[in-house]
C-alpha positions in Angstrom: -14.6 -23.0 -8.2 -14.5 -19.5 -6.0 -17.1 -17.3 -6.1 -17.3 -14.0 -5.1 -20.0 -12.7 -2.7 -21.0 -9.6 -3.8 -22.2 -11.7 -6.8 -23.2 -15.1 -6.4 -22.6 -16.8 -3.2 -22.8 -20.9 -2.0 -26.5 -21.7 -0.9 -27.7 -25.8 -1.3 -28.9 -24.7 -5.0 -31.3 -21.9 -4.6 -31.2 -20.1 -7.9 -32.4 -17.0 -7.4 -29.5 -15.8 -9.4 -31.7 -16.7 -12.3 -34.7 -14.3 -11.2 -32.1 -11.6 -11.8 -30.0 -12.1 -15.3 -31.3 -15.8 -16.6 -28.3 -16.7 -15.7 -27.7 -19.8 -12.9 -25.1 -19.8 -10.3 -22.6 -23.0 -9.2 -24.2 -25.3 -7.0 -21.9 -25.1 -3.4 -23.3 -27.8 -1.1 -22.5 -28.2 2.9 -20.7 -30.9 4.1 -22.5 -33.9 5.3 -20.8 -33.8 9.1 -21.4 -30.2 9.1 -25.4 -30.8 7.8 -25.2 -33.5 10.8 -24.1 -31.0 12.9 -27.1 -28.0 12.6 -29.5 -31.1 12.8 -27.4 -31.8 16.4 -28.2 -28.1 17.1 -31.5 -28.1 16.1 -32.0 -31.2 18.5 -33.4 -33.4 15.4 -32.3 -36.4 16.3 -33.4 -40.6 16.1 -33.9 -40.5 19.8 -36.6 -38.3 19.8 -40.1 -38.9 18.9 -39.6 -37.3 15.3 -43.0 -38.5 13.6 -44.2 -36.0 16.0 -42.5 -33.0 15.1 -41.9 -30.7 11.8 -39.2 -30.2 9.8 -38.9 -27.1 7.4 -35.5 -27.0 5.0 -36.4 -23.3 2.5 -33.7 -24.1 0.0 -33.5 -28.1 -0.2 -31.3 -27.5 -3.6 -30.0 -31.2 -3.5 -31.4 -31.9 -0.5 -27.9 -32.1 1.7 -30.1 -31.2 4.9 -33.5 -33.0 3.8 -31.7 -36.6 2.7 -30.4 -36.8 6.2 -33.0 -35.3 7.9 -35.4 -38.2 6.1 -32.8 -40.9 7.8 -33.2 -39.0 11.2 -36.5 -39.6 10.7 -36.7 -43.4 10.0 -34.5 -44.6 12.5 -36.7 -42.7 15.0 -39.5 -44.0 13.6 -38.3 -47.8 14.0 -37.4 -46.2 17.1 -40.3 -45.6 18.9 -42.6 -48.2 16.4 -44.2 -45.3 14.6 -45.9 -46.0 10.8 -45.0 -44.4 7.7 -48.6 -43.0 7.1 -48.3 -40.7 9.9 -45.2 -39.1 8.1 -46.9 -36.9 6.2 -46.8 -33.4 7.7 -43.3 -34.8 9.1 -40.9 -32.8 6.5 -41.2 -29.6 4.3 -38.8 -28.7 2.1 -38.7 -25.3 -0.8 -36.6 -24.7 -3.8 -37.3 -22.9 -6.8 -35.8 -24.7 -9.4 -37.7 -27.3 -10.7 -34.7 -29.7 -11.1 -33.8 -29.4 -7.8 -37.1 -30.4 -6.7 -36.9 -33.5 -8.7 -33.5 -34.4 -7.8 -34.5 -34.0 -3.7 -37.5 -36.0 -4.2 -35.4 -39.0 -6.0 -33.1 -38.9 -3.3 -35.7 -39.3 -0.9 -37.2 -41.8 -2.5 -33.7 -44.0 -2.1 -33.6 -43.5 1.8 -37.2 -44.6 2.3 -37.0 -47.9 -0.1 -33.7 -48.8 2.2 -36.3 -48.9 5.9 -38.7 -50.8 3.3 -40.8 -48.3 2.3 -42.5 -49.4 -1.3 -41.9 -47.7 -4.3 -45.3 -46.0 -4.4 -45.3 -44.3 -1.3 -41.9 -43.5 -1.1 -42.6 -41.7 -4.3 -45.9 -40.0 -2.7 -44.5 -38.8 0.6 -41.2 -37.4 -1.7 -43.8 -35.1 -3.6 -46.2 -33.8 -0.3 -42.4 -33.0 1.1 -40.9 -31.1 -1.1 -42.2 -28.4 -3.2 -41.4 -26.4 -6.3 -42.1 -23.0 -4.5 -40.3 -19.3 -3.9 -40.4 -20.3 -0.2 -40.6 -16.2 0.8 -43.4 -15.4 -1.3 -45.1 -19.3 -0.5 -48.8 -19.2 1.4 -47.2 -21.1 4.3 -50.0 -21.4 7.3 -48.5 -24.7 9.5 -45.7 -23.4 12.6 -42.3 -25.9 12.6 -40.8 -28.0 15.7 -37.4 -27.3 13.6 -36.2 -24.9 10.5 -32.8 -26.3 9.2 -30.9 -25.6 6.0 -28.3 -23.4 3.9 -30.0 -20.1 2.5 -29.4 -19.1 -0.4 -27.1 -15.7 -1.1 -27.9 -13.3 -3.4 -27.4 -9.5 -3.2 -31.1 -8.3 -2.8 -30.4 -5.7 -6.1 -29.4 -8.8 -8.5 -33.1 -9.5 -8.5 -36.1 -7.4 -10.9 -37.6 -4.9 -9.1 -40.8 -6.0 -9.2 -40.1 -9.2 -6.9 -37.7 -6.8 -5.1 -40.6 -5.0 -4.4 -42.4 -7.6 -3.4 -39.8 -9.2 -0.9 -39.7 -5.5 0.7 -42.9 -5.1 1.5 -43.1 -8.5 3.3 -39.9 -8.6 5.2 -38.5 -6.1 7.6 -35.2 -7.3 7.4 -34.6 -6.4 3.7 -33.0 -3.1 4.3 -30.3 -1.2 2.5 -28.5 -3.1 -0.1 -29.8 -6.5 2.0 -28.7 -9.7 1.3 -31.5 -11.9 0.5 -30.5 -14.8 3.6 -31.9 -12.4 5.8 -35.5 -12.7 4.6 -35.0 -16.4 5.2 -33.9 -16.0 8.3 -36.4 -13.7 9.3 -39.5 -16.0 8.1 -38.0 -19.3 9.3 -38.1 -17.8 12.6 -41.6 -16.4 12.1 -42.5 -20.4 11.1 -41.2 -21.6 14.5 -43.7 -23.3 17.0 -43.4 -21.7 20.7 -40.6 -24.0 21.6 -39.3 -24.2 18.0 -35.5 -23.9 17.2 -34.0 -22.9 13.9 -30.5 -24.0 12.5 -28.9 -22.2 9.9 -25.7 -22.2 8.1 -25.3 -18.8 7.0 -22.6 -15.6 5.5 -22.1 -13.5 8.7 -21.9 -10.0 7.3 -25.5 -9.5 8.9 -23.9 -9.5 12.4 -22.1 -6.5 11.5 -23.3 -4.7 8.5 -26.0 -1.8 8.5 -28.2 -4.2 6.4 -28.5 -6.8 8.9 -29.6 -4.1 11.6 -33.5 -4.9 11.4 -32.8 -8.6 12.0 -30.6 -8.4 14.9 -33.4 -5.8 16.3 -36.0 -8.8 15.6 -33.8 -11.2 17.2 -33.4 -9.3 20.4 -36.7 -8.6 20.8 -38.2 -11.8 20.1 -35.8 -14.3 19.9 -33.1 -16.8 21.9 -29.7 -16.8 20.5 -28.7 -20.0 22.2 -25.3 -20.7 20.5 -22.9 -19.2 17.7 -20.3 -20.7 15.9 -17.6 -18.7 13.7 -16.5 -20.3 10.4 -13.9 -18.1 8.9 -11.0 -20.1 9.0 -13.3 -23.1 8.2 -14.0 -24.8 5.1 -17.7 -26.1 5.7 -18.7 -26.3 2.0 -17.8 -29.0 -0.6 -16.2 -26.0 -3.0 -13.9 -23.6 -2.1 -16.3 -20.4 -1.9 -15.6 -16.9 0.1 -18.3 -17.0 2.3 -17.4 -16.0 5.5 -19.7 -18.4 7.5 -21.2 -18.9 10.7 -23.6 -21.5 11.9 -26.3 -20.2 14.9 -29.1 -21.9 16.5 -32.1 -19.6 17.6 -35.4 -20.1 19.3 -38.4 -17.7 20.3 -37.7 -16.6 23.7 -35.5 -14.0 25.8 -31.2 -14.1 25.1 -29.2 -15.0 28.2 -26.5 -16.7 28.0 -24.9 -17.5 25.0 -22.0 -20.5 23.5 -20.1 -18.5 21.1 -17.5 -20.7 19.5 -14.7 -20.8 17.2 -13.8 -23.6 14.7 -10.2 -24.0 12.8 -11.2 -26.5 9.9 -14.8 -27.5 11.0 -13.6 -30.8 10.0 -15.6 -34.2 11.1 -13.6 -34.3 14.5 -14.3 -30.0 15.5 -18.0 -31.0 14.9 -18.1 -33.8 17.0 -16.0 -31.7 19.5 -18.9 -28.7 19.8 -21.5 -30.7 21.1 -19.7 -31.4 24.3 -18.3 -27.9 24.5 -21.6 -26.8 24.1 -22.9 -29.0 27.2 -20.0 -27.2 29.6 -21.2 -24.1 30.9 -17.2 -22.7 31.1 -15.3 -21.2 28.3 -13.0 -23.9 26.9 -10.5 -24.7 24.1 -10.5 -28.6 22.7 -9.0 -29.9 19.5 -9.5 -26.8 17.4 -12.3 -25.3 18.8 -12.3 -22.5 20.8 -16.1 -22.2 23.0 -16.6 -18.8 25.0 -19.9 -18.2 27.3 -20.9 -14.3 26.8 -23.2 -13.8 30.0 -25.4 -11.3 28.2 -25.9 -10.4 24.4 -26.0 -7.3 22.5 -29.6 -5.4 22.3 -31.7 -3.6 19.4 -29.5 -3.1 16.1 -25.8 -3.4 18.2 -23.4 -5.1 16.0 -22.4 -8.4 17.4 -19.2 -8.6 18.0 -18.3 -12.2 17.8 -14.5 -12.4 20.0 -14.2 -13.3 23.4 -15.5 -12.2 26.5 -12.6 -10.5 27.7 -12.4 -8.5 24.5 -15.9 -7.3 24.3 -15.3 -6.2 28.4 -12.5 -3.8 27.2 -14.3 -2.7 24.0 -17.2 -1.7 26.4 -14.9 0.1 28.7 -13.2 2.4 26.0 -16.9 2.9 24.4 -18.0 3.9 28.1 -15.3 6.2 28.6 -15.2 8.0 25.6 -16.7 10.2 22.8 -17.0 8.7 18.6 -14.9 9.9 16.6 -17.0 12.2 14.5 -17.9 13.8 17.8 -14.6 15.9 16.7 -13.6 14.6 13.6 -15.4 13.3 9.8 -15.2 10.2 8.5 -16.3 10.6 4.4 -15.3 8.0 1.4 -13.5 9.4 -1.9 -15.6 9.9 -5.1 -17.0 7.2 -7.3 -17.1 7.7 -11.1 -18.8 4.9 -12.5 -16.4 4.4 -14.7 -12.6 5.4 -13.9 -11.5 4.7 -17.2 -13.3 7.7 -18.5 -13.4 9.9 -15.6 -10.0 9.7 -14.2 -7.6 11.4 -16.9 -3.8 12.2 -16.7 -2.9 16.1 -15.9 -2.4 17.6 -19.1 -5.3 16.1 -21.1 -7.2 18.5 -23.8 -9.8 19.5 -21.1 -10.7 22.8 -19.3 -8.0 22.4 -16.4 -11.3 24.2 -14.2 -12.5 20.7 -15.0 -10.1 18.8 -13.7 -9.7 18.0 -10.1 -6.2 16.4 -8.8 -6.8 12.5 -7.5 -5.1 10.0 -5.0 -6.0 6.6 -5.4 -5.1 3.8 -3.3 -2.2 2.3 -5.5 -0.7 6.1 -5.1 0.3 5.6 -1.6 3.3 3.6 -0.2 5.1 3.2 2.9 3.4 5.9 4.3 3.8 8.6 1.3 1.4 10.0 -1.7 3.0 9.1 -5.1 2.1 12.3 -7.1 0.6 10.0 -10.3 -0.1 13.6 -11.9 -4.3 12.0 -11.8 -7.2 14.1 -12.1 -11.0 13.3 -11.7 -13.3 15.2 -14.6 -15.5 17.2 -12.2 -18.9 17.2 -14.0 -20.4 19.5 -11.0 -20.4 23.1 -10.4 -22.0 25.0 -7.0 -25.2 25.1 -9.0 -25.4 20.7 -9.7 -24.2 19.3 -13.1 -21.9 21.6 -15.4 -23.6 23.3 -18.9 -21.0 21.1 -21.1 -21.8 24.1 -23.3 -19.9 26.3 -21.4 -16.7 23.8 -21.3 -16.2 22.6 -25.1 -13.4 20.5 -24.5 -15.2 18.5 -21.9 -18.1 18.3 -24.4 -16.1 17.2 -26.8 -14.6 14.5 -24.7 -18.0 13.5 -22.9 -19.3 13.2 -26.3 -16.8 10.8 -27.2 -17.0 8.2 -24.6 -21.0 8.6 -24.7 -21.2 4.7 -25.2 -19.7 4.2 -22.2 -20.9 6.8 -20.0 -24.5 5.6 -20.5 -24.1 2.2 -20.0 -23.9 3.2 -16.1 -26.7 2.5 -13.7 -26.3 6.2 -12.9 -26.8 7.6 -16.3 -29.7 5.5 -17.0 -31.3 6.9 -13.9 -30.8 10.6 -14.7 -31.1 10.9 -18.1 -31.5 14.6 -17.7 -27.0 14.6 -16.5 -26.6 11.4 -18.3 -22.8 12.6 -18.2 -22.0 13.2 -14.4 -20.1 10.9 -12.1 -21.8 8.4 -9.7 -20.3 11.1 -6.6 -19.8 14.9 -6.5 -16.4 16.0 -7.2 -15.3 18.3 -4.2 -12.9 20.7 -5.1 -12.8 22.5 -1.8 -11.6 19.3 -0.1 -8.3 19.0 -2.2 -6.9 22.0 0.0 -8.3 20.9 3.3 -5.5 18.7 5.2 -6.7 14.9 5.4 -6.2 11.5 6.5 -6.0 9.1 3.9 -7.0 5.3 4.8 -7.1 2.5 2.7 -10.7 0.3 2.3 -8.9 -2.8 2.3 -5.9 -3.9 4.5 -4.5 -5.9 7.0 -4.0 -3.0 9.2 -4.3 0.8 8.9 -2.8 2.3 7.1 -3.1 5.9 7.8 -1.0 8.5 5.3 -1.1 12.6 5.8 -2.3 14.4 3.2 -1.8 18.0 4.1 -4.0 19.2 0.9 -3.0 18.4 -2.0 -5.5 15.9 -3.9 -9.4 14.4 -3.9 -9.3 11.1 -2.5 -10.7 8.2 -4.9 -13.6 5.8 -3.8 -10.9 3.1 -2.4 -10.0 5.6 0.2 -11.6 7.1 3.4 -10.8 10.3 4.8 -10.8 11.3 7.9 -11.0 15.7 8.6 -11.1 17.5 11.8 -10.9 21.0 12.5 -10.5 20.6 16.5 -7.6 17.9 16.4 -3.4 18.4 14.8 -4.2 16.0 11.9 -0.8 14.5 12.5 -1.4 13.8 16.2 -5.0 12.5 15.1 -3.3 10.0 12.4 -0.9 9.2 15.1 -3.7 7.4 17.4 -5.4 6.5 14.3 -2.4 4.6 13.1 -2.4 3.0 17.0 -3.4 -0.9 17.6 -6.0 1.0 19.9 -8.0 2.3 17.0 -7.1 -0.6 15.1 -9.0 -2.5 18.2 -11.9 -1.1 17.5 -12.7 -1.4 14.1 -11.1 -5.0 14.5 -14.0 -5.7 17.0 -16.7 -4.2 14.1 -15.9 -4.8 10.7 -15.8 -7.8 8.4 -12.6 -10.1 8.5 -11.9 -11.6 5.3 -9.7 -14.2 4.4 -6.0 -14.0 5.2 -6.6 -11.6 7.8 -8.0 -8.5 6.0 -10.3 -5.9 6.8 -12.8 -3.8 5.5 -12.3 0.0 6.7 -15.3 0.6 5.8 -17.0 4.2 7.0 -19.9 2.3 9.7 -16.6 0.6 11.3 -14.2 3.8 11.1 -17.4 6.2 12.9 -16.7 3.1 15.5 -13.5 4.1 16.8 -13.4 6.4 19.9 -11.1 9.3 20.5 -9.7 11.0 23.9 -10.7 14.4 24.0 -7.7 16.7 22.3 -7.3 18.5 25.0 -7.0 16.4 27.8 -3.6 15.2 26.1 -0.3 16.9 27.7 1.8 19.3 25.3 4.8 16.3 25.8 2.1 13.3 24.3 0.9 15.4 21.5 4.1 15.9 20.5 5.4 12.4 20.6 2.7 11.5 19.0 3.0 13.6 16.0 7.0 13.1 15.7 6.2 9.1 15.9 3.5 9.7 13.4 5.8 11.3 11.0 8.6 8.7 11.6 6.1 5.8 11.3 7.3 4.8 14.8 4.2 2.1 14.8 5.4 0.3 18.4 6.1 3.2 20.2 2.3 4.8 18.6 0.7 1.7 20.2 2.6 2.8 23.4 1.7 6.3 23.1 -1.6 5.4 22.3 -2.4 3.4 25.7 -1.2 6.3 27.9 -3.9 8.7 25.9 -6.5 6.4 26.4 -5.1 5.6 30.2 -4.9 2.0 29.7 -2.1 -0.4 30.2 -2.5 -2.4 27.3 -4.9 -4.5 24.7 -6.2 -8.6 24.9 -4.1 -9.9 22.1 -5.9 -10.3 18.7 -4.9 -11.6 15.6 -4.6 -8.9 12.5 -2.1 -8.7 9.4 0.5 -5.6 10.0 0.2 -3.9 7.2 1.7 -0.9 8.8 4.8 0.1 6.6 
């Protein structure tokens, strides 16, 4: 099973999903060497005095992280003679599906009748444990030795908006188009004790995404990072899922220094094989793990940009040195419709051609040229906001037609007074200004010239600049040196892709246009128009004045 996670994503059975459409999402549960592994980080193990410390798991779902948490527990207390009836503010565990809660509690119950624990007891510690609870909303007033688990992920606008509501009044980290892990994040490290440490499993697109930039600002003010561990290649959950994860330990305090590591499968061996990385205080490379010690961490909302050392020295450098590129240029995304199936017509069709605006979509461009697919976008907008459709009696005619399925949209239910308008303005103006086109989704960019002929789609950016030559801009824009930087930024996805996404495209820096020599500019351009894409990278270093790049792995896409 693969699911996607802009819908549902893999979180130890937290069915929030429900909250949202009565529907329940597929159960995706961590792996037990990688649960035993975040317990390692955590430092919740048998040879400590456990019966005197607190365990909080806010999703238990199945109760991957709670079951072995519970054997952690016994051996520790045969370990140091302690007694079951001091157990009872030992574990506390959340989940809001009932069935969960029953299934964690009998599983419990089975690892506390194996160190002899009877029947009746077993059963009543299992219910003080774990609770059927929304663990963000719970009145929870004891502070935790330990937070582990798997939160769960669900897209903050899946759920009603009364308990969105409610979740954004209580949590700073919900923010834009949040993801709901960061809530738990955020109150399992409000539950720590002083010298608490919390353990999560977790999607990383909080690192690097304008939603996550409340937490990180938490987190540097308040909080420890004390080691991070990329999971991309990895494969840490029982199902296949796209997750993107990363597994991070955290504890109140000031960052310093920091283990940032790096695992291929995250199989049994890899996990045994971070701890003693993690106890070197070198960078280091050992059966599939790669372990890199970042002497300071990034402040306030920064991104964190999770490479090496060595790459986030040069990043620094470049950002030092010079100016973003919106400083002389625009980064802007092409129009949404809401639904293209309507709103995006062939050239031709029985509508007001004043209406009809001509469109390049991403499937349009190849090897570095605009197909002319003879598109337009219906332009619902005149200079004044939405269009009179009395005034344009073909369009009317049309809109009136696919009314079904023009008001089935979010954005029609929200403005039932232009119930007919696209999600985005339609700019006709832009069509004649000269652009650069770039794909959302590649290995690489892909940069094509557009010298004014068409209004990009929603799948492309555009870059515009009235200070640069739009063909020497797209030449450094086509460079590995831009590439560098919104490599270092944005969101890898499986397979090596990339999102080139606007927040990581306003990341790349430019030279100032005219500090380059007549003789660049023009190589530039003529290797630009010939797709040239070594010699760019070439030409690209002696604008910038460097000598070269660390090596990083990306798909070239670049046709």
């Amino acid at each position: 099973m693969t699911l996607d996670l802009p819908t549902a994503l893999p979180h130890d059975a937290y069915k929030y999903g429900e909250r949202a459409s009565g529907e329940t999402h597929g159960v995706v549960l961590t792996k037990p060497h990688v649960v035993k592994l975040i317990l390692d980080l955590a430092g919740y193990v048998a040879d400590r005095n456990l019966a005197a410390t607190s365990l909080l798991e806010p999703s238990c779902g199945h109760g991957a992280f709670v079951v072995e948490a519970v054997e952690r527990l016994m051996l520790s207390v045969k370990n140091f003679n302690r007694k079951v009836v001091e157990l009872d503010g030992a574990i506390s565990g959340f989940d809001i599906d009932p069935r969960h809660v029953d299934l964690t509690r009998d599983a419990i119950v089975q690892v506390l009748k194996r160190y002899g624990v009877t029947s009746a007891a077993a059963r009543a510690l299992s219910k003080r444990w774990i609770v059927c609870s929304d663990f963000l909303l719970a009145p929870i007033h004891d502070r935790f030795d330990f937070v582990v688990g798997n939160p769960p992920y669900v897209r903050i606008e899946q759920l009603s908006p009364a308990l969105q509501e409610k979740y954004r009044r209580r949590y700073v980290s919900i923010y834009d188009r949040a993801d709901l892990y960061v809530a738990f994040i955020e109150r399992g490290l409000n539950l720590l004790k002083s010298a608490g440490v919390l353990s999560f499993i977790c999607a990383d697109r909080w690192i690097l995404n304008r939603y996550g930039a409340p937490l990180r600002r938490l987190l540097s003010e308040k909080f420890n990072v004390r080691c991070y561990l990329d999971l991309h290649r990895a494969s840490p959950f029982d199902s296949e899922v796209i997750a993107y994860p990363s597994i991070f330990a955290i504890s109140p305090g000031v960052t310093s220094r920091v283990h940032v590591g790096v695992l291929e499968t995250a199989d049994a061996d890899e996990c045994m094989v971070v701890q003693s990385l993690l106890a070197g205080s070198e960078s280091a490379k050992r059966q599939g793990v790669t372990m890199s010690v970042y002497e300071s961490w990034f402040e306030g909302e920064e991104p964190w940009v999770i490479s090496t050392p060595a790459h986030l020295e040069v990043l620094r450098k470049l950002e030092n040195r010079f100016h973003p590129i919106e400083y002389t240029a625009r980064v802007g995304i092409g129009v949404a419709t809401g639904n293209d199936k309507v709103y995006i017509v062939q050239n031709g069709i029985d509508i007001e051609p004043s209406r009809l605006v001509p469109l390049v979509m991403r499937d349009d461009i190849e090897k570095g040229k605009i197909r002319n697919s003879h598109r337009c976008v219906i332009n619902t907008f005149d200079r004044g906001g939405v269009v009179n459709l009395k005034e344009y009696p073909k369009l009317e005619r049309y809109i009136e037609l696919h009314s079904a399925d023009i008001q089935k949209r979010h954005v029609a239910k929200k403005n039932p007074g232009s119930w007919f308008r696209t999600i985005d303005r339609v700019y006709p103006d832009l069509v004649r200004v000269p652009k650069l086109l770039i794909p959302d989704i590649a290995g690489s960019n892909e940069v094509v010239f557009d010298e004014g002929h068409y209004h990009p789609h929603h799948n492309l950016y555009f870059v515009t600049s009235e200070v640069w030559d739009m063909e020497v801009l797209g030449g450094l824009l086509s460079s590995k040196v831009a590439l560098f930087f919104v490599w270092s930024y944005a969101v890898k996805m499986r397979g090596g892709y990339l999102r080139f996404q606007a927040q990581y495209l306003r990341r790349i820096r430019l030279p100032d246009p005219k500090s380059l020599s007549a003789a660049l500019t023009s190589s530039i351009r003529t290797a630009f128009r010939a797709r040239e894409f070594a010699k760019l990278d070439d030409l690209a270093c002696e604008a910038y004045g460097i000598s070269g790049l660390p090596e990083f792995d990306f798909v070239d896409t670049r046709k």
